[in-house]
Steps between C-alpha positions, in 0.01 A plus 500: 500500500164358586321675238751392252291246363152699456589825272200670433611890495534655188753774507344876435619628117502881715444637842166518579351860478628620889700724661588285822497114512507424880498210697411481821588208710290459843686282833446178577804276572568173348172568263740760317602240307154563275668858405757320321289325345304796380821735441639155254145536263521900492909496394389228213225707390745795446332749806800635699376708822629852499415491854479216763383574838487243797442416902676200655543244258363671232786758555761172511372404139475946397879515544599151325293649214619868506851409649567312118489538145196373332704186379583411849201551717348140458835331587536728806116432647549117403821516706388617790215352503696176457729600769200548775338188464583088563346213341732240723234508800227448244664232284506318869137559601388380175638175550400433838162555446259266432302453160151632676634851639650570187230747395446883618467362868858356473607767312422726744658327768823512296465872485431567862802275535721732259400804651581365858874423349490827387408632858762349661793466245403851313545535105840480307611826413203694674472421888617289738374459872737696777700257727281609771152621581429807491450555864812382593677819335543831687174720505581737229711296264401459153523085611225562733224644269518170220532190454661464193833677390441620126923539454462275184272667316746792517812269337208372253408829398835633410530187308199503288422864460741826316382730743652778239302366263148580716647833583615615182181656364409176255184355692318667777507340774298473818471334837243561819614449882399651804694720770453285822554851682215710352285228320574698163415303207824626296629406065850459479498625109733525242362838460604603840740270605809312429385139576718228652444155664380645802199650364364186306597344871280716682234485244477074623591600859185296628471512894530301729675287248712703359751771638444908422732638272683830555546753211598848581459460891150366474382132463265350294245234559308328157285746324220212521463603802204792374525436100590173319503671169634816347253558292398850621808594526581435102139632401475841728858575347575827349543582243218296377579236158311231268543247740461104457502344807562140620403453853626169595370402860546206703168491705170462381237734662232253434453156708292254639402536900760291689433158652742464745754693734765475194249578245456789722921624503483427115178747481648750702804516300329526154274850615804623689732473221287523184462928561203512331630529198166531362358742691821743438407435151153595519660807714710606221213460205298725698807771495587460133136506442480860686807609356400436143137657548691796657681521154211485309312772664791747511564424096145605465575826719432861302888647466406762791437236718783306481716794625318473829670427835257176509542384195857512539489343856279248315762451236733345715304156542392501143645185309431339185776226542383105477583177680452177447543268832541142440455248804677203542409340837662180678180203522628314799513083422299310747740341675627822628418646814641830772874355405481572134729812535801369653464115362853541313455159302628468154190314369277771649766778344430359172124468515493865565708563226354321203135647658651812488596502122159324380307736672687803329530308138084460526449913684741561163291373251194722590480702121419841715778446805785722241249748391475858644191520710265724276184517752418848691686362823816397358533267655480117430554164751524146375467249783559147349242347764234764455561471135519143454719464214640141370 
């Protein structure tokens, strides 16, 4: 393992003071590699999720986590991960070129490179390119509306993942897609449902690329499509707990003004994709702030009061419950541009990876992350960029 030679966790004596641990894992293609990376420094540090939520790839990684026993999960996300990507190309394009463009602007060449293989010879065990284009299929036929056939993610799946084991009550487990027929935004949950491979499948069901899924007699398209992240769904959940939340996203919000046309894509990508996970957060601080005030005021309530009709109505959105949110946010390298997401090389899998798990091994060592939030909002975010920790 890439980390292997950097431990820096120190394994937790006792679960920290929470009723929920959850980790939520945000879409982004070949960057998922990072929430390895992450998931590898949490597992050393003792913190098991008791719920893991995820859209596209993020919901790839949530069932090789909840689809395994604690002992496994590592092996399972290093496996696939393994499986997905190629170093052979890169090996090649190191050698050929020349000492000069051996930098980031060679480096990025080799990665524009790797992610055109990966457009036209797809990703072992994930996708592969149909034998035609698509417009050379029947109007109508699932052929006709991608250009990728996902088949091997299915055989992968089954492989890597007890699919008993997510539905048998252990871990809670979540995943976000969209109904292509009524432009739902719809969680295939443990709570609700019994998950298979088709579900995390239509969670990554990115169009055009990708092929809907059907489940039920509906199809799917990639719940990226209107949220990259579940974190609303995990935080408006009833009943409310204690929660400690890690929120691991593969898009920054924040950049610099493009440059250039492909500066441009890349920019596009990162506020498309990134969901403002900030802004929901500020959202949510905001409600827990009201909710707790609400609390306070009806505590303070004379006894005949608190029998009233609007004191009871008021009840109902009174909480006292605390969360801690912890964000752990993909910092693009400079040599990568709009490709980033489907650049399937093993070199750039294992960058993400070891960033990944230093990133969460520093966000771990804040001496307030494991502590229940004790201010009036309760509610507490660490941001490792905002916060600056070494």
């Amino acid at each position: 393992m890439p980390a292997a030679a950097h431990r820096k966790t120190h394994r937790l004596q006792q679960r920290p003071p929470f009723e929920c641990i959850a980790l939520l894992l945000q879409g982004g293609g070949a960057l998922g590699a990072y929430q390895g990376g992450c998931y590898e420094a949490l597992a050393e540090a003792g913190i098991h999720p008791d719920w893991v939520a995820g859209i596209s790839i993020g919901a790839i990684n949530s069932a090789l986590i909840a689809g395994n026993p604690p002992e496994a999960r590592v092996e399972k996300l290093r496996q696939f991960w393994e499986q997905v990507t190629t170093d052979a190309f890169e090996s090649w394009g190191q050698d050929l070129l020349p000492p000069p463009l051996k930098g980031d602007w060679g480096r990025g060449l080799l990665s524009h490179m790797s992610a055109g293989l990966a457009m036209m010879g797809g990703a072992a065990g994930f996708f592969a390119p149909r034998s035609r284009w698509p417009w050379l299929h029947p109007t109508g036929s699932i052929e006709a509306t991608s250009f990728y056939d996902t088949a091997r993610l299915k055989s992968t799946l089954e492989s890597l993942v007890d699919f008993d084991r997510i539905n048998a009550e252990g871990v809670r487990f979540s995943v976000g897609a969209v109904n292509v027929r009524t432009g739902n935004f719809v969680y295939f949950d443990t709570a609700t449902h019994t998950i298979r491979p088709e579900h995390v499948m239509a969670s990554g069901a990115l169009p055009p690329g990708f092929p809907a899924v059907e489940i039920d007699g509906e199809r799917y398209w990639d719940g990226g499509l209107i949220s990259n992240t579940p974190l609303q769904w995990v935080m408006d959940s009833l009943p409310r707990q204690d929660t400690l939340a890690f929120q691991v996203d593969l898009w920054s919000a924040r950049g610099t003004f493009p440059g250039n046309l492909a500066e441009v894509e890349t920019r596009r990508k990162e506020i498309q994709y990134s969901s403002r996970t900030r802004a929901n957060t500020d959202q949510f601080k905001y409600a827990q702030r009201v909710r707790n005030t609400v609390a306070s005021l009806l505590a303070q309530l004379p006894e005949e009061l608190k029998a009233s009709p609007e004191a009871q109505l008021l009840s109902g959105i009174a909480d006292r419950k605390a969360y801690t949110i912890a964000h752990l946010i993909y910092r693009a390298s400079g040599h990568e541009g709009h490709s980033k997401d489907y650049e399937f090389s093993r070199s750039s899998m294992e960058t993400h990876w070891r960033a990944g798990y230093h990133d969460t091994v520093r966000t771990l060592r804040h001496p307030h992350l494991l502590e229940r939030p004790a201010n009036h909002e309760g509610v507490v975010v660490f941001d490792l960029e905002r916060d600056g920790r070494e």
